[in-house]
Structure formats: structure tokens, C-alpha cells
N, C-alpha and C positions, 0 to 999 in steps of 0.2 A: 717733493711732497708739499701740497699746498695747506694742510689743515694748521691753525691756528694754537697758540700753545695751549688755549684754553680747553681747544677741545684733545688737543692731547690727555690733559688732565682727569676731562669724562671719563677718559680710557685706560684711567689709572696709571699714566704718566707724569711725571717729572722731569723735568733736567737736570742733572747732576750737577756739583759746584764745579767739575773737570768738564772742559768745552768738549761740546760734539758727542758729550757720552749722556746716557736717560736711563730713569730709575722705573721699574715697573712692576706695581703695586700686583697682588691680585688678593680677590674675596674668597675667604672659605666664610660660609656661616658657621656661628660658634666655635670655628679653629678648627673644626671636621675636616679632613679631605682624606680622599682612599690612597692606595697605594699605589692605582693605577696613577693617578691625577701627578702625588707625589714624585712619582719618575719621571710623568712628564718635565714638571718644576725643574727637576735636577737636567734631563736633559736638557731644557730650554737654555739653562743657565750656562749648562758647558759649552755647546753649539754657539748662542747668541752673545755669550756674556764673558765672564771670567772666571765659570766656575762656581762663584759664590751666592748663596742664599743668606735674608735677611726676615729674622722672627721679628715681628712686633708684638706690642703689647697688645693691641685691638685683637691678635689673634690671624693676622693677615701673612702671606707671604712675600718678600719683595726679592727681583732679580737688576741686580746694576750693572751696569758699562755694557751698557746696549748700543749698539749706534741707530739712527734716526730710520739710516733704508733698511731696515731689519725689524723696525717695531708692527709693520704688517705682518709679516710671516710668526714672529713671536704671537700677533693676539690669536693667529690663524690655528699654530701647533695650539696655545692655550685650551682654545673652542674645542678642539676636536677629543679633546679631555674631557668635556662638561664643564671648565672653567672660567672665569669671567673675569674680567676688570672694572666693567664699566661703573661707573663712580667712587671706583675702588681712591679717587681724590678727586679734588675740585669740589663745585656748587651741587653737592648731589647727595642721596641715603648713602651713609654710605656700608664698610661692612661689619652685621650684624654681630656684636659681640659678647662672650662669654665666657668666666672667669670662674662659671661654678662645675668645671666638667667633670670633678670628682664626686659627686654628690650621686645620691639616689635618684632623683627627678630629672637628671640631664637630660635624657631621653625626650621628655614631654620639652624642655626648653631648645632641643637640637628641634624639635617636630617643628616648633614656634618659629623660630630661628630661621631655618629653612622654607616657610609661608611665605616669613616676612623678604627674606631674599629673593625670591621667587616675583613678589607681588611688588617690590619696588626697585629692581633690579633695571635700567633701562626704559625705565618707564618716562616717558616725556616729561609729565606731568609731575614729578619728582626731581627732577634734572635742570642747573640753570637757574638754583638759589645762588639766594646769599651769599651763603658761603655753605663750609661743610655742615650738615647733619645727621648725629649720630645716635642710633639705637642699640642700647644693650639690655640683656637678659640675664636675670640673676635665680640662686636659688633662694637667700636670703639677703640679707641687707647689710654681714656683719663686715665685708672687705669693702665698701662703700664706695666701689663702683657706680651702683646707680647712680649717688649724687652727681657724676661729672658728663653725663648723656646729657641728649637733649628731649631722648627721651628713655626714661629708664625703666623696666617691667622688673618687678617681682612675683616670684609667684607666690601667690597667698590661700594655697590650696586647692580643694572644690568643690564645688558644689551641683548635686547629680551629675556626677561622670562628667564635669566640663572643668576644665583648671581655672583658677580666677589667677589673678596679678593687679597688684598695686602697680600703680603708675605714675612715676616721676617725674617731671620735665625742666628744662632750660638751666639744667646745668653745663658746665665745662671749664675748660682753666686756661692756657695761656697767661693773658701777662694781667686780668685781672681774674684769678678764680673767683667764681660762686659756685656755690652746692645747688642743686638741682631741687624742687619742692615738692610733696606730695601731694597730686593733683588730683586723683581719683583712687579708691579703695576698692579692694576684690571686684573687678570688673572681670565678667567672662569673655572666653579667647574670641567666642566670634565679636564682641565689641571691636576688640584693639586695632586692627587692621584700620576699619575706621576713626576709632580714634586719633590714632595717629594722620591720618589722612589730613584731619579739622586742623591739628596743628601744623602738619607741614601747611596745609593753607594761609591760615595766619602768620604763619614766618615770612612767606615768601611774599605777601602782602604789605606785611606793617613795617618788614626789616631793611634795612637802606643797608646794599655791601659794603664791606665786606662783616657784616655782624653777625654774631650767633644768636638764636634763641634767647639765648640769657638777657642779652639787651633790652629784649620787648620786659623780661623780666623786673627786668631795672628803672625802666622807661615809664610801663605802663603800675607797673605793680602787681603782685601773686593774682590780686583779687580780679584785677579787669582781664586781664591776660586770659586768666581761665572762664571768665565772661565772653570773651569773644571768641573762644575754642566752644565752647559751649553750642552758641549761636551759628556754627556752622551744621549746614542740615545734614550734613556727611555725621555729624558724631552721636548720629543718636541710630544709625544705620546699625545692622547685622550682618554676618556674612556665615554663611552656612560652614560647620565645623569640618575640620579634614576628616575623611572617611577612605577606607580601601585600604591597602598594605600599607604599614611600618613606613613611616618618612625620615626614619632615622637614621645613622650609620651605626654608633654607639649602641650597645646591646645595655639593658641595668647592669650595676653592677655587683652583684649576688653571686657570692663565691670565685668575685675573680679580684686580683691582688691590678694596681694600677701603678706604671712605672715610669716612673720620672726622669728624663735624660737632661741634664744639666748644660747648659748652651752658651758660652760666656759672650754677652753682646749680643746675644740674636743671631750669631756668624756660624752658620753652614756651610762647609763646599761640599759640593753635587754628591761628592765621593762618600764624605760622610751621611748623607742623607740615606744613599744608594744600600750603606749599610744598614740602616735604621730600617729602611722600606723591607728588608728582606724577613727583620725580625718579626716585624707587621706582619706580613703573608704568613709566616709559619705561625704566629705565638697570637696576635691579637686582632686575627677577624681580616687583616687587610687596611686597617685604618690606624690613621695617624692625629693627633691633636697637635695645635701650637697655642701653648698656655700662655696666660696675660700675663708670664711670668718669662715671655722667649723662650721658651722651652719645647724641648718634645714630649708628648706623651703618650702611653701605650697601656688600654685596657686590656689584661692579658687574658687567655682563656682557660676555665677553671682546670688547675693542675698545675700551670706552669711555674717555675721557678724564678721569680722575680730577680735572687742575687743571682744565680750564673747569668742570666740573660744580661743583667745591669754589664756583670764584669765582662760577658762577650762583645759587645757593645764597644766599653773604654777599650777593650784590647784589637778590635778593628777596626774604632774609628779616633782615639786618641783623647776624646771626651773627657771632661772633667772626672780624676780620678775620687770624686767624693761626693756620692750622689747627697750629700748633706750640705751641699754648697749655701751660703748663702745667699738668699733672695738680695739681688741686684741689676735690676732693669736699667739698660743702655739705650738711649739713641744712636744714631747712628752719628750725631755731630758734624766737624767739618774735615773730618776723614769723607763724605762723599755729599753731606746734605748744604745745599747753599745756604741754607738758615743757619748753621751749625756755628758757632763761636768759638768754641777748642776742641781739640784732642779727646774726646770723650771715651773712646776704648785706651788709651794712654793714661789717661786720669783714672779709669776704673783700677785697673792694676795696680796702681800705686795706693789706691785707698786699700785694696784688696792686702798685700803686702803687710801696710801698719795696722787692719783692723786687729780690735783687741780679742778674744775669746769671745767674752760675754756681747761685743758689738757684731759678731757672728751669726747671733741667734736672732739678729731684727731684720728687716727690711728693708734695701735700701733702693733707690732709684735716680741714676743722675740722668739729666736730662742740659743738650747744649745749643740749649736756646730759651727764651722765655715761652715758646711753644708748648712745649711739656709734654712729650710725644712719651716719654718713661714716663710717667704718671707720678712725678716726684711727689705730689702733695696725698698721696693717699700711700707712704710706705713710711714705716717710723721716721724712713731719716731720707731726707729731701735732697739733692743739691741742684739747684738752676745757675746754668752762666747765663747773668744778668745783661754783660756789657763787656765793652772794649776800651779799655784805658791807654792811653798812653803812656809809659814811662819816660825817664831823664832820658831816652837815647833814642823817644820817639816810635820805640816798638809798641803796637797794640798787646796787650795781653787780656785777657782774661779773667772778669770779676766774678765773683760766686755767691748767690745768697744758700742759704740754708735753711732747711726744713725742718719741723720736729709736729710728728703726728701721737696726739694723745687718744684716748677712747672715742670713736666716730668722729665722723664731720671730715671736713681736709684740714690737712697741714698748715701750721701757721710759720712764717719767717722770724727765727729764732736770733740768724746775725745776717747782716747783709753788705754787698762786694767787699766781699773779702779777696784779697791775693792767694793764689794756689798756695803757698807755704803758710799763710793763718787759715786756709778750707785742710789744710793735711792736720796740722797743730789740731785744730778743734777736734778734728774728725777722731783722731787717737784718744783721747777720751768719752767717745762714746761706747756707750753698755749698761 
């Protein structure tokens, strides 16, 4: 194969930290995909791979230990799914994400969701930034998601029959967060398309790689920034509103109970999925979600029995025995991610273990790398590996700063590299 790693990347490609093996992203907007698509996944993964599927937090799905002369035929079975990768990583939009899929208005932000995947999906003229850029869709403001896009939509109602959304831009996190600023107030849906269009213009203009958005933030300042978004003739553009059938999968959710499958890591194999997809087909429409939380989740339809369904579930697929688990968002680390610094599903169990009661009830997210793919600064309780130390015998191990998230904004670093036995000590007293 002659293509370059980069444009592996377009194609929602990685290389794994293990030689000769690739990791492969794919885009659902807003964590939507049907049940056909979802089999696909599972198949792809048992055929091409090892079986296993990987939740992210974006809402994405990932399949690892691919080999190189198999990633055609993977993107081939994907397509013929309706499925996509393309910018699913690398310099590109990438996928559309959403974290409010419980909510009443999901519908109208899957309709948006699905536009905006649609309309910058492959698009040249989108593809072959910077670096990554990321859009997500909220229903409020209160899990503060938005701040870490580059660019972030709220919806802020409507007005005659058209949704407006607040609109956030050049946030993100990595190894310097910033919160993302409110750049524009209830602007109606046919604006945003364009809007965003103005800024990706100016990123890919003003920004030197590998920099995100936030840069120009830093660089130029809130005010010029959105001077020169402004000044784009693209943002002051229309684009006629979606019309014709339902663009959604997701039905409201009025009279139906929504069910939560507990995911520990984001780790899926095919098998357990296969189970999941079945309950889908019978109980909730055919569709499947993966929450900003790794998770499955299933709108059920009015009548159905949320606890037996749960307990059919854990009893065919092994799933967490407590759909009350606590919120703990995993990277995948350097179990398979070359960025990865430790053991990161190793480390979860062991915090999981000593958590106290009351440190049950918060939110946690470790992330192992200063990447921040768990979204550690926006969950009460943060942990990043920071770095690689040496000790007296010359082994690298493993530094960890820590997180602690008060009322909005991101997380602030409460102690930093720590040694795993002072991140375990701390950790046992939180609650």
C-alpha cells in the first residue's frame, strides 16, 4: 500500500503502539447508529480484528488489531453499512458530538448533528487542517461540554419554528486547557452551517500545525478572533432549513423509559454487542447510542420493562452487575494507544476497588496521557499521567496530576506527579 500515514489518518486511522497492528476510528453523529450498522461494527471487528470494540467519549466507535492489507476491505464492509470514517482522526471536522441524548430536544440536535456530518464529512475544503477540529452539540450548558469544542452549539430555543443555539468556540484541552468563549447568541440553524464554515476558514488560515483553534484564541485575543470570523463573507450566509422526513433515528422521548448499559473502559467484544443489538431490534426502535460516558444506551419503547431488560443484558452479556456504576471515563492508555503513559484500565480497577461510598456518587475520568481523550477536566475528579520518571533502578513509571471540578468551567490541578501509591492514598479520601 502506498498511502501515507497521514492520510491513513483522514480515514480514521491510527497505528497502534503494537507494530503492524491499526486502530480504526469510526463516526456516528451524536453516538446514533442503527442496529444494522452496529452488527456491521461487531462483525468487522471479529473477521478483521480481535473481537473487540472501543466506546469513546466523543461518542465514536473504535475497532483495534487490524492489520494494514485489510484496512481496504474494513473501510469497504464499513460503507456499505452507511458508515464512515473519514476524518473520524487527523487535520479534519471531525465526529459530531453529543452528550445530551437523554433529554427532550435530542431529536432536533441528532436532525443538526446529522446536517452537520453530512455537509462536512469528506469535504476537501474541511480536510488537511491544522490539526483536529471539533464540533459538539449540547442541550444545555450544565455538563460543560461545550467549553472544550472548538466549536460548541447550544440550543437556546426558537424562534417561529426554527431552533436557535448559542455558539462557543476555541475551546479544548490537552496539555494546556482553555474553556471555549461565547461567541454568538441564539443564532438560527440555517446560520450555523455557515458559521462554522467562517471559522474553520480562519483556523486553517491563521493557525501554524499542529495548533488548535484555541491558539488563535490566545494569540490574537476573544475580541479580534471573532473580528476576523466575522469578516468572513461566508458568516453572514443562509442555508435553507432541513425539510422532508424525520432526519433523526431517536424517536422523543414521551412515555419511554431510557436504559443505560454500563461499559467498563469503553471495551466491548463483538459478542457482547451482538447481545445488546438484539435487544435494540426488539425493545428500542433498532437504535443504539454510545454515550460521552462509554456507555450503551437504549430509548426503549413505551411499555417495555427497563429492569428485566437491564438484568437480560448482564445475564447474556456479563456487563456490569450494577447499572449504578459509577461515572468513570477510560482512555484506552498504553494497553494499545502509543500516546498512552500507563496501564490505564489497570489503574481504573484499582481506584475502583478503594473508592469510598460517597466517592461513588461523583464522576470520574482518567485519562493516560496529557491528551485528555477521558475528558478528565470536566468530571469531579480528574486524573492525567503527566510523565515518565525514572526511578533508582531506572524503570520509567508513571506521574499523575489530579483534578478536582467545582461548579462549571474545567477542572483545576489540585496535586501534581504524583507516584501511583500517593494518586491511590489521595484518591481514598475522596467523597
Amino acid at each position: 500500500m502506498t498511502s501515507t500515514i497521514t492520510d491513513y489518518r483522514l480515514d480514521g486511522i491510527y497505528k497502534q503502539r503494537q507494530d503492524d497492528f491499526y486502530m480504526q476510528r469510526v463516526k456516528l453523529p451524536a453516538g446514533v447508529i442503527s442496529a444494522v450498522q452496529a452488527r456491521t461494527v461487531a462483525a468487522v471487528a471479529t473477521r478483521f480484528g480481535q473481537g473487540m470494540i472501543h466506546l469513546t467519549s466523543r461518542g465514536s466507535m473504535e475497532i483495534h488489531w487490524l492489520h494494514e492489507t485489510d484496512l481496504p476491505q474494513v473501510k469497504r464492509e464499513l460503507a456499505m453499512a452507511g458508515l464512515t470514517a473519514r476524518g473520524a482522526c487527523g487535520g479534519a471536522v471531525r465526529g459530531i458530538t453529543c452528550a445530551s441524548q437523554g433529554t427532550q430536544g435530542f431529536p432536533i440536535l441528532e436532525t443538526l448533528a446529522r446536517r452537520l456530518h453530512r455537509h462536512f464529512t469528506g469535504n476537501p475544503r474541511f480536510e488537511r487542517l491544522p490539526k483536529k477540529f471539533k464540533i459538539g452539540i449540547e442541550a444545555d450548558t450544565s455538563g460543560g461540554r461545550h467549553l472544550i469544542q472548538d466549536v460548541g452549539l447550544v440550543l437556546a430555543g426558537s424562534e417561529d419554528g426554527r431552533s436557535c443555539f448559542d455558539i462557543w468556540i476555541a475551546g479544548g484541552l490537552g496539555k494546556e486547557p482553555r474553556p471555549g468563549f461565547l461567541m454568538a447568541e441564539r443564532i438560527a440553524e440555517e446560520r450555523i452551517i455557515p458559521i462554522i464554515e467562517a471559522v474553520v476558514a480562519v483556523y486553517a488560515r491563521h493557525a501554524p500545525p499542529p495548533k488548535r483553534l484555541k491558539f488563535l484564541a490566545a494569540e490574537f485575543g476573544e475580541a479580534k478572533l471573532r473580528q476576523l470570523i466575522e469578516a468572513e463573507s461566508v458568516f453572514h450566509e443562509e442555508l435553507p432549513l432541513v425539510s422532508g422526513l424525520a432526519d433523526h433515528f431517536v424517536p422523543a422521548t414521551q412515555g419511554r423509559q431510557r436504559l443505560e448499559l454500563p461499559v467498563f473502559a469503553g471495551q466491548l467484544t463483538a459478542g457482547q454487542l451482538e447481545q445488546i443489538i438484539a435487544v435494540a431490534e426488539q425493545h428500542a426502535e433498532g437504535v443504539l447510542m454510545v454515550t460521552a460516558n462509554q456507555d450503551i444506551a437504549l430509548l426503549l419503547a413505551p411499555g417495555s420493562d427497563a429492569a428485566a431488560l437491564l438484568h437480560r443484558v448482564q445475564q447474556t452479556t456479563g456487563l456490569a452487575a450494577d447499572a449504578h456504576s459509577p461515572v468513570l471515563r477510560i482512555c484506552s492508555g498504553n494497553h494499545e494507544c502509543r500516546m498512552g503513559l500507563t496501564a490505564t484500565r489497570a489503574l481504573a480497577r484499582e481506584i475502583l476497588a478503594d473508592m469510598s461510598e460517597s466517592g461513588q456518587k461523583l464522576s470520574w475520568a482518567l485519562s493516560g496521557c496529557h491528551n485528555s481523550c477521558s475528558q478528565p477536566q470536566l468530571a469531579d475528579v480528574g486524573i492525567v499521567t503527566s510523565s515518565l520518571v525514572k526511578d533508582a533502578q531506572g524503570e520509567r513509571i508513571p506521574r499523575f496530576d489530579l483534578y478536582r471540578r467545582g461548579e462549571g468551567g474545567l477542572g483545576n490541578v489540585v496535586e501534581r506527579s504524583l507516584t501511583r501509591d500517593e494518586l491511590i492514598g489521595k484518591l481514598k479520601a475522596v467523597g
